[in-house]
One Martini backbone bead per residue (centre of mass of N, CA, C, O) as a GRO file, in nm:
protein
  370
    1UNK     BB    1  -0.682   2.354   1.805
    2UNK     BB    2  -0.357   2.334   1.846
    3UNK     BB    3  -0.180   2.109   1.893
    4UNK     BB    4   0.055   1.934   2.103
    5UNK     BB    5   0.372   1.878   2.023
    6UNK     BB    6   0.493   1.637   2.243
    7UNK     BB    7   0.332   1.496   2.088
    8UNK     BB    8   0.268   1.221   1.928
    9UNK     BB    9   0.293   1.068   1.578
   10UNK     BB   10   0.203   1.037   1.252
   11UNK     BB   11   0.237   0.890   0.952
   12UNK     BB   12   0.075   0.853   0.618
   13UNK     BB   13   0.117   0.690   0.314
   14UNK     BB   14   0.029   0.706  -0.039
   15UNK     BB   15   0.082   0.555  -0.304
   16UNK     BB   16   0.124   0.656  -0.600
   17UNK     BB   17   0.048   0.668  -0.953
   18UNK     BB   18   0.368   0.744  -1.085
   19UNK     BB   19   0.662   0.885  -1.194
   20UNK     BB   20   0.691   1.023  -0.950
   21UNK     BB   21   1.019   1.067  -0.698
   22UNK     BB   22   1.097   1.157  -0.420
   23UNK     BB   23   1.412   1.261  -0.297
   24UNK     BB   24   1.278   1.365  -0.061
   25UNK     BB   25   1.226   1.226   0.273
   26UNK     BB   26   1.141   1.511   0.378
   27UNK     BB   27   0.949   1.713   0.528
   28UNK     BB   28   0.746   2.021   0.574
   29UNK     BB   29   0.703   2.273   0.713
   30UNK     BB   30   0.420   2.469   0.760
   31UNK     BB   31   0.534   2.737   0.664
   32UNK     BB   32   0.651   2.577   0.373
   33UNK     BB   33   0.394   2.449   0.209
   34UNK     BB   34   0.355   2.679   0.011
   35UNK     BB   35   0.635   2.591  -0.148
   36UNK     BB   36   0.604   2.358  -0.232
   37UNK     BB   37   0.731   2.090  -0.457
   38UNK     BB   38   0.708   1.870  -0.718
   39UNK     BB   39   0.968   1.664  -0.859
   40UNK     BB   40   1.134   1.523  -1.122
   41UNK     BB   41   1.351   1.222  -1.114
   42UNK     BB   42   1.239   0.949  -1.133
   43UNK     BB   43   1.259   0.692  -1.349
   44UNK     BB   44   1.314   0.684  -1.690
   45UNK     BB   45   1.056   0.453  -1.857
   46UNK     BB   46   0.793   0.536  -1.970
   47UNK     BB   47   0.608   0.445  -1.701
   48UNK     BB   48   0.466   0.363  -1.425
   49UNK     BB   49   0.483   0.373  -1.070
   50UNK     BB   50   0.396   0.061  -0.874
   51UNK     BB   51   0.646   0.111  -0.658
   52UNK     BB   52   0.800   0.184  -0.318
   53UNK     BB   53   1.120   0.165  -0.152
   54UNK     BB   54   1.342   0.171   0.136
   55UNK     BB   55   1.543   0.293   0.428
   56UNK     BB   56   1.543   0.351   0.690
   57UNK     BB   57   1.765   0.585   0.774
   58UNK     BB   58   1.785   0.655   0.436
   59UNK     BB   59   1.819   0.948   0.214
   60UNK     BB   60   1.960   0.758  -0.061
   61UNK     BB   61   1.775   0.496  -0.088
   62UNK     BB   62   1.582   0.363  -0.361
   63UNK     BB   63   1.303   0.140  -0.490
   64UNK     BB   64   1.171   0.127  -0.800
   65UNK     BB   65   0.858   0.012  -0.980
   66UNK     BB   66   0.749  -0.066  -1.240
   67UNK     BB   67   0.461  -0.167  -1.474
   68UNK     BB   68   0.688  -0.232  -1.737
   69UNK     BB   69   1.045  -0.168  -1.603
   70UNK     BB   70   1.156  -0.263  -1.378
   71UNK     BB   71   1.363  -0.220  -1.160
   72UNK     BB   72   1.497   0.068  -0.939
   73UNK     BB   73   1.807   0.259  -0.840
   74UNK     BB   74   1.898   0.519  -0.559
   75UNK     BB   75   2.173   0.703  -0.389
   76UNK     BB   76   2.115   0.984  -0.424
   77UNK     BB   77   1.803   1.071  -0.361
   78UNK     BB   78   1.707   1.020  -0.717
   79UNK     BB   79   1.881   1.173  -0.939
   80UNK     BB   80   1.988   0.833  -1.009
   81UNK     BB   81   1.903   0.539  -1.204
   82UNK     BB   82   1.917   0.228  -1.217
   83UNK     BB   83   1.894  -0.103  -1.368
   84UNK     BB   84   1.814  -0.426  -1.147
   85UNK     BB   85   1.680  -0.595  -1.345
   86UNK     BB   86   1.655  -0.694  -1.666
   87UNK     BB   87   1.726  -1.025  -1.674
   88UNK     BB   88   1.466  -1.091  -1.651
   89UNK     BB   89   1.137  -1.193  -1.715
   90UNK     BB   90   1.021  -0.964  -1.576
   91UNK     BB   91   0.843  -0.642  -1.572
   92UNK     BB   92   0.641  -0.619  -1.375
   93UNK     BB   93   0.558  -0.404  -1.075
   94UNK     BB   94   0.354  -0.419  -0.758
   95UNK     BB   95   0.621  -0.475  -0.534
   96UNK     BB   96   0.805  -0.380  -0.263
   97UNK     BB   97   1.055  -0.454  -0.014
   98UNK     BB   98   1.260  -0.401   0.304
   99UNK     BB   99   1.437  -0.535   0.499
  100UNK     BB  100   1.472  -0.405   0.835
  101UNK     BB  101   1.716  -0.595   0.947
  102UNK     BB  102   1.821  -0.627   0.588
  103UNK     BB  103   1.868  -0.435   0.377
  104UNK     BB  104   2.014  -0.648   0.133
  105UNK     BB  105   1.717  -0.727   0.114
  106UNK     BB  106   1.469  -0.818  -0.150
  107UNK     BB  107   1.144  -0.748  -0.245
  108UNK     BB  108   0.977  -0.878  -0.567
  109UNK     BB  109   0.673  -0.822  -0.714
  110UNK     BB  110   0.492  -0.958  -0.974
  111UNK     BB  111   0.262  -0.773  -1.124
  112UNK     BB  112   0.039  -0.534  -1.136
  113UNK     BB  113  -0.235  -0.454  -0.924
  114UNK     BB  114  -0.427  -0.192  -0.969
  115UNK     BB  115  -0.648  -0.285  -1.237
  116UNK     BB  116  -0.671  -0.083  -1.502
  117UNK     BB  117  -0.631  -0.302  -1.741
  118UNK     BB  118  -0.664  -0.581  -1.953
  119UNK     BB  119  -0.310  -0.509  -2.065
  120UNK     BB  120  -0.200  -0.582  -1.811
  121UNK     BB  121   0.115  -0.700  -1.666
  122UNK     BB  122   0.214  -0.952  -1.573
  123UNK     BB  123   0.348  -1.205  -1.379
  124UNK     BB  124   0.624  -1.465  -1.210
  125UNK     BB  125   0.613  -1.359  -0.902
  126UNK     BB  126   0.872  -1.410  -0.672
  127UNK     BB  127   1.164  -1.181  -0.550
  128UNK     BB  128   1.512  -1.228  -0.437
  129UNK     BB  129   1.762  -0.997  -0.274
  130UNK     BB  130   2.081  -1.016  -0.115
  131UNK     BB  131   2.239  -0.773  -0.286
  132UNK     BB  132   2.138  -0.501  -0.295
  133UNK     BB  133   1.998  -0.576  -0.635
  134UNK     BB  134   2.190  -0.704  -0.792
  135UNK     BB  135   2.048  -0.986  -0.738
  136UNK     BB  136   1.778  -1.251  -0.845
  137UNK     BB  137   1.528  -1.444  -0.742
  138UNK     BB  138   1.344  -1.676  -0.752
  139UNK     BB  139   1.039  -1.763  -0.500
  140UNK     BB  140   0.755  -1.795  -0.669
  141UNK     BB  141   0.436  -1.783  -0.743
  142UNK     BB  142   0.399  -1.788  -1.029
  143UNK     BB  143   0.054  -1.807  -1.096
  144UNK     BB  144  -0.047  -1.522  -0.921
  145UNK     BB  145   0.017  -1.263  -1.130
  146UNK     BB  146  -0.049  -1.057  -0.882
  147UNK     BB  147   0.163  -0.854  -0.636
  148UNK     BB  148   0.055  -0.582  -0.398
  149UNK     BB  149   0.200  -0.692  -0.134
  150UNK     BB  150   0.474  -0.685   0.109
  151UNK     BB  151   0.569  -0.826   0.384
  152UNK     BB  152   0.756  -0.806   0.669
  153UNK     BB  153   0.958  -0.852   0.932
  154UNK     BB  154   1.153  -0.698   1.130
  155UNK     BB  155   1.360  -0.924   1.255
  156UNK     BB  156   1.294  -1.146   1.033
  157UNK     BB  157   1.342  -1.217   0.733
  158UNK     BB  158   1.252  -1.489   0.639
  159UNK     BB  159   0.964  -1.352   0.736
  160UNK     BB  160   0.701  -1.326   0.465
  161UNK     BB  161   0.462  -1.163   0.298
  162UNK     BB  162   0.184  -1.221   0.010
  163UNK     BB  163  -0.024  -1.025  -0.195
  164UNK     BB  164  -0.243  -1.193  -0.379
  165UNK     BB  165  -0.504  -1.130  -0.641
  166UNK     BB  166  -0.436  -1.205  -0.914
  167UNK     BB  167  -0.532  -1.242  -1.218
  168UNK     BB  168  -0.836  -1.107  -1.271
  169UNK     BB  169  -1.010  -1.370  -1.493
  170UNK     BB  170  -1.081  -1.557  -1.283
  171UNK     BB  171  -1.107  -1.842  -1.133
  172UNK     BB  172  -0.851  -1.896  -0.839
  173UNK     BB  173  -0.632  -2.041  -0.647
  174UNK     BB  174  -0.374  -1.811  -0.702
  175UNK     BB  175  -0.437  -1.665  -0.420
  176UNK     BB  176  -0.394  -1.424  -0.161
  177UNK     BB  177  -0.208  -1.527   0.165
  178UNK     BB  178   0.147  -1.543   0.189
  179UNK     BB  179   0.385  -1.752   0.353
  180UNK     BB  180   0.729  -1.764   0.498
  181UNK     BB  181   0.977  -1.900   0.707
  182UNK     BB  182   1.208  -1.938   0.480
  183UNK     BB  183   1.313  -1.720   0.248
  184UNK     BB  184   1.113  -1.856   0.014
  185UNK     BB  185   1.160  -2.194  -0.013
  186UNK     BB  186   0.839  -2.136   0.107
  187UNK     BB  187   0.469  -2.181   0.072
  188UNK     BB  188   0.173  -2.057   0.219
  189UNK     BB  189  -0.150  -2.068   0.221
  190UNK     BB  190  -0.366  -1.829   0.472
  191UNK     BB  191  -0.552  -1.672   0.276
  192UNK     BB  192  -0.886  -1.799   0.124
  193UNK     BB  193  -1.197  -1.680   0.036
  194UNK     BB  194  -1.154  -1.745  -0.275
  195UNK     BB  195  -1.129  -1.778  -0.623
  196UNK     BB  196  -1.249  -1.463  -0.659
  197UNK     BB  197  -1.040  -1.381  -0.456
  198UNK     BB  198  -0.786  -1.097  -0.338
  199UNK     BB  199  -0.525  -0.946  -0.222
  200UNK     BB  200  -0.500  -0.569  -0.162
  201UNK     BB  201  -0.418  -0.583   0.179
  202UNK     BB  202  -0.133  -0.554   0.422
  203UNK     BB  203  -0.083  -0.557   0.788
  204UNK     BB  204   0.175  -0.522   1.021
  205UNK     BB  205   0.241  -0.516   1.385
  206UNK     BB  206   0.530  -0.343   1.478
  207UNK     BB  207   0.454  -0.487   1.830
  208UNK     BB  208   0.270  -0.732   1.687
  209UNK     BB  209   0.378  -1.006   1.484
  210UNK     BB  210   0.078  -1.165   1.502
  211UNK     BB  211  -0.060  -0.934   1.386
  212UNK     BB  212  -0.266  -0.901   1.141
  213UNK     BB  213  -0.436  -0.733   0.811
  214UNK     BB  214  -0.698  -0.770   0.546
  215UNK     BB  215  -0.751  -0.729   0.233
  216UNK     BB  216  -1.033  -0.792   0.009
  217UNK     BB  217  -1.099  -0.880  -0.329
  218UNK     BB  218  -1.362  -0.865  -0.562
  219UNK     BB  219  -1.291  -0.964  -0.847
  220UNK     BB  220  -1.288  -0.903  -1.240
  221UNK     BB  221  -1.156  -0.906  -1.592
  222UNK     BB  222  -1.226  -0.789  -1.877
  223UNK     BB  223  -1.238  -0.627  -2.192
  224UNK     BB  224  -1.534  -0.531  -2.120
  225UNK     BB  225  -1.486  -0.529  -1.805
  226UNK     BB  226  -1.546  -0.441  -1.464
  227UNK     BB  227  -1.564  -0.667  -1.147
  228UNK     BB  228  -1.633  -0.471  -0.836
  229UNK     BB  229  -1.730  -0.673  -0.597
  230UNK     BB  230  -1.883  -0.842  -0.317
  231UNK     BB  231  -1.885  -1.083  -0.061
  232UNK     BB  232  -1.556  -1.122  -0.077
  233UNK     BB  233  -1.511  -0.907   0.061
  234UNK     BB  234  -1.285  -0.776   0.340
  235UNK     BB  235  -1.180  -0.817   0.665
  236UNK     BB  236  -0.944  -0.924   0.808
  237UNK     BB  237  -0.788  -1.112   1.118
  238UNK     BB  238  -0.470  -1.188   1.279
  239UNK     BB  239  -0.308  -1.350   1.609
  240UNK     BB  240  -0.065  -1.594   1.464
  241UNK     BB  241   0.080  -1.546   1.255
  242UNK     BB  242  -0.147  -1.603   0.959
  243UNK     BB  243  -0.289  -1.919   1.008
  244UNK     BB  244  -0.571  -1.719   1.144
  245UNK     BB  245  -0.874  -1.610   1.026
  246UNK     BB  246  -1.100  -1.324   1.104
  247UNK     BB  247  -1.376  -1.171   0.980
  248UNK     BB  248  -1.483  -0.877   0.975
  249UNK     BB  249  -1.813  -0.754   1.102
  250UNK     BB  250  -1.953  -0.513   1.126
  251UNK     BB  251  -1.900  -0.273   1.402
  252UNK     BB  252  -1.940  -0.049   1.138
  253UNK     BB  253  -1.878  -0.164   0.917
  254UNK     BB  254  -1.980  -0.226   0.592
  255UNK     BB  255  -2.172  -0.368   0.381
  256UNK     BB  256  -2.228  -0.593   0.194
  257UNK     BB  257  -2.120  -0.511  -0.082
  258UNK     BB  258  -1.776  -0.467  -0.177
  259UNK     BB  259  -1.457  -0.397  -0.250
  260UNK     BB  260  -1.154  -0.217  -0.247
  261UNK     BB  261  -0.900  -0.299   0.010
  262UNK     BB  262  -0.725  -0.107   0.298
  263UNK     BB  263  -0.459  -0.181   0.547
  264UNK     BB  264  -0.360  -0.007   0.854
  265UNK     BB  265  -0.125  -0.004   1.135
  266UNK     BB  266  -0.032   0.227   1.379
  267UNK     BB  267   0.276   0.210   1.461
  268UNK     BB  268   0.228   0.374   1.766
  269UNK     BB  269  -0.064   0.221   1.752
  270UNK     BB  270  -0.252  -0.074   1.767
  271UNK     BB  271  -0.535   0.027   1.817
  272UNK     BB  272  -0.494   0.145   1.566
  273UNK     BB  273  -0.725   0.109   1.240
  274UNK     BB  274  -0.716   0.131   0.903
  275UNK     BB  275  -0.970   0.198   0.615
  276UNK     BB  276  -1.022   0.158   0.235
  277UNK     BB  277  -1.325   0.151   0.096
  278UNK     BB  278  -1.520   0.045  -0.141
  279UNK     BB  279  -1.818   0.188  -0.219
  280UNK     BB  280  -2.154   0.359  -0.271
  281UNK     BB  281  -2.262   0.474   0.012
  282UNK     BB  282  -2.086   0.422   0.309
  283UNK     BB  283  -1.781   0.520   0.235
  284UNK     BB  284  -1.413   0.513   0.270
  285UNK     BB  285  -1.307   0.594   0.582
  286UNK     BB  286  -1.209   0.337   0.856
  287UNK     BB  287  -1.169   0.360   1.225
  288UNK     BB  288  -0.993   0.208   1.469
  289UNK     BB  289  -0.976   0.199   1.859
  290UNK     BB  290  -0.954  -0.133   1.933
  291UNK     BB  291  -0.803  -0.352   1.702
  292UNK     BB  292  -1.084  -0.412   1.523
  293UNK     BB  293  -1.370  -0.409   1.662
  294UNK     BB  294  -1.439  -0.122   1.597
  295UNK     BB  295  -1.603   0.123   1.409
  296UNK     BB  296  -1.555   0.423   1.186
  297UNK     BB  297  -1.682   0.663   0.989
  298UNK     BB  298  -1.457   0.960   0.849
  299UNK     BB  299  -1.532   0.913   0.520
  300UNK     BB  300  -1.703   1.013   0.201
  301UNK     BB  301  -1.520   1.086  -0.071
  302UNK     BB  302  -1.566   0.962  -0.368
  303UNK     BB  303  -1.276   1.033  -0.470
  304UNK     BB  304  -1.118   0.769  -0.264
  305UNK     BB  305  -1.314   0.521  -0.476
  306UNK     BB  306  -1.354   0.608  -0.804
  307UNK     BB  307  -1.105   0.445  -0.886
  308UNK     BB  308  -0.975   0.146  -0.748
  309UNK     BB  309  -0.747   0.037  -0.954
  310UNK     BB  310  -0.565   0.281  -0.922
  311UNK     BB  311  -0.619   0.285  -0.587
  312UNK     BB  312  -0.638   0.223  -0.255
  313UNK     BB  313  -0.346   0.327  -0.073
  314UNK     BB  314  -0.155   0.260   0.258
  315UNK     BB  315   0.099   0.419   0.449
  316UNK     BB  316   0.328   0.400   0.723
  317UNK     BB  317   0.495   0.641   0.917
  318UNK     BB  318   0.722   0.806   1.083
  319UNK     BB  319   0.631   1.192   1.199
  320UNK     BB  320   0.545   1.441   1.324
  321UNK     BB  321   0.257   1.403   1.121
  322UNK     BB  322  -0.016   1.312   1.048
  323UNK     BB  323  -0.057   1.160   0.724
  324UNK     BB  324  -0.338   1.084   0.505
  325UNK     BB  325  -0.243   0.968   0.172
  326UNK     BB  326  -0.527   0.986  -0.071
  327UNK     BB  327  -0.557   0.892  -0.385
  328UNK     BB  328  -0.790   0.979  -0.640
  329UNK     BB  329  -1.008   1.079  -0.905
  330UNK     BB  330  -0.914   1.355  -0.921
  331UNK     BB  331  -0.772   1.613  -1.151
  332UNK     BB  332  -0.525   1.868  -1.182
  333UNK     BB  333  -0.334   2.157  -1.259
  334UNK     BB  334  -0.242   2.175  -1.000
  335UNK     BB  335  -0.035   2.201  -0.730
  336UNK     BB  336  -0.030   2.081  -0.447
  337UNK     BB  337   0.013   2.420  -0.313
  338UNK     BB  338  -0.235   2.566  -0.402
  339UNK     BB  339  -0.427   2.401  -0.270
  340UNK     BB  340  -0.602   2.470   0.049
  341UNK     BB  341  -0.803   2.295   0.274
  342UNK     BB  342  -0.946   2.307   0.644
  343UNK     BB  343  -1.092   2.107   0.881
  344UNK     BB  344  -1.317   1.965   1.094
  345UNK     BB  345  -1.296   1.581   1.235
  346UNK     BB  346  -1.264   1.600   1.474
  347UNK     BB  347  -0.973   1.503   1.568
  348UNK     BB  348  -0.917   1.602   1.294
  349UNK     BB  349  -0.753   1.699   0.976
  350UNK     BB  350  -0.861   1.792   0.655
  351UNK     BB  351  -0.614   1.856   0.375
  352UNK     BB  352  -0.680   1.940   0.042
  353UNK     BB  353  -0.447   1.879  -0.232
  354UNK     BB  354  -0.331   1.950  -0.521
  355UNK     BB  355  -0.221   1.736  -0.819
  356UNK     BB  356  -0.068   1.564  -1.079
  357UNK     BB  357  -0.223   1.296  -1.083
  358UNK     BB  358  -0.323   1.312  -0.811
  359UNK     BB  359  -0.549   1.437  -0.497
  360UNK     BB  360  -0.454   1.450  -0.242
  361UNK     BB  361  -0.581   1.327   0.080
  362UNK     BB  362  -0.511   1.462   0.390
  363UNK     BB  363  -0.471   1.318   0.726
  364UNK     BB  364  -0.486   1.464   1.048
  365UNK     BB  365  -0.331   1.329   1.357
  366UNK     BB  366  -0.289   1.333   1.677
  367UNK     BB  367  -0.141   1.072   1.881
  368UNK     BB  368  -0.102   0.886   2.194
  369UNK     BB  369   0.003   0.641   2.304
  370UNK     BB  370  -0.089   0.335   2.506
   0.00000   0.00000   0.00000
């Protein structure tokens, strides 16, 4: 049965890993889908996109962060790309973040966190720019080796979380998720499950910016092979700004050994909140309707989860229609709109199609909040 227009929605979007930037921030209306094509915008870098950032109401101005190429900036929706990194001493990007209340702040995490294979560039830490990225500072956190997602408060600029892999070289203490209350002047580490754990995913409830969420990640990587998951991964949950964190276990969850995760909290709905874990066989995609109290498998597709050092990222924001946009471990050479297809997932509509690589899986659905 066809949603109800007048209820509200949500739209995820999952960064994917590719060197295309969408310039056009608006989506196609359903009519137009079968249309729809991506094309190449920039910025030419030579190596691959692994951050983009924008600013919610501006259609014109976006961040992409290189994975050995540093940040690039683009006003005219994607067009034109200059290079606004260029001076630093790193040049790999991980993670970049635009303060909500304060456009002209931008925080770029260094060291790319994908961990796609042994030769990935390192960072040397956390920068912040205050005039909408013209300079840059260090901000510390040097040898956190990746730092994979950058979380600000929606309200206040100065209090922002950095979600640190860590270098996945070996046992580490400068890994897990670092808050700072002032600015970046200081930096205090409040979650860290082990020195061998690193954190993969960070979400925080912009309706009740006391509670995150993060997803953790036991990784190791040397020249001749990656050991992804054990027991130190997992999801974990604060309700007090960050200070105290408590693993959620059971109640639906898979259980360990497990991989790398992540997590995000429905814009619109707090009591809803998505993770997308790397199993063997407990499945992919998990949903939870009470703010992560009990949760339930929607999705089992191996492709979700095949290769989770390219993958495994999600993020939402608002727009007429909840999409899960899922990158996978399978590539293919149509283009989007060549394939589609559709089915029922409970109240959910499961959306697949093909990309060159990789092959967005949309997850649709109404959502009205309580």
């Amino acid at each position: 049965m066809a949603p109800n227009r007048s209820r509200k929605y949500y739209f995820a979007l999952i960064l994917v890993l590719t060197c295309a930037v969408p310039g056009n921030a608006q989506q196609p209306d359903d009519e137009e889908e079968s249309q729809f094509r991506f094309r190449f915008v920039g910025p030419k870098v030579g190596n691959r996109i692994a951050a983009v950032a924008g600013i919610p109401g501006d259609p014109s101005t976006y961040y992409a962060g290189a994975a050995s190429g540093g940040v690039w900036k683009s006003i005219d929706g994607g067009n034109r790309w200059t290079p606004v990194f260029d001076k630093q001493p790193a040049a790999a990007i991980g993670s970049l973040a635009v303060s909500p209340s304060d456009p002209s702040v931008v925080w770029a995490g260094t060291g790319e966190a994908w961990v796609i294979r042994d030769s990935d560039v390192m960072g040397n830490g956390i920068y912040k720019s205050t005039d909408a990225g013209k300079t840059w500072t260090n901000m510390g956190l040097q040898e956190t080796g990746r730092i994979g997602r950058i979380v600000v408060h929606p309200t206040n600029p100065d209090i922002a979380f950095a979600c640190a892999l860590g270098r996945v070289t070996g046992p580490q203490q400068e890994r897990g998720v670092f808050r700072t209350i002032d600015g970046g002047q200081h930096w205090e580490r409040v979650l860290f499950p082990g020195e061998n754990v690193g954190c993969s995913g960070l979400s925080m409830d912009p309706h009740n910016t006391r509670t995150l969420f993060a997803g953790m990640w036991q990784v190791e990587m040397h020249t001749w092979g990656e050991f992804s998951g054990g027991p130190g991964s997992g999801v974990y949950v604060s309700h007090d700004g960050g200070t105290k964190w408590t693993r959620i276990e059971e109640h639906g969850l898979p259980h360990a050994p497990v991989g790398k995760i992540d997590v995000a909290v429905a814009p619109t709905n707090s009591r809803r909140v998505f993770a997308l874990i790397q199993t063997k066989d407990q499945g992919s995609v998990w949903r939870s309707d009470d703010a992560g109290t009990h949760w339930k498998a929607i999705n089992f597709q191996r492709a979700l989860i095949g290769r989770a050092g390219y993958y495994i990222r999600i993020a939402f924001r608002r727009e007429p229609t909840m999409k899960f946009t899922l990158p996978t471990a399978r590539s293919t050479n149509r283009s989007m709109a060549d394939r589609i297809s559709r089915k029922s997932a409970g109240e959910e509509t499961l959306t697949i199609s093909g990309w060159i690589p990789p092959i967005p899986i949309v997850l649709q659905s109404p959502m009205t909040p309580e």
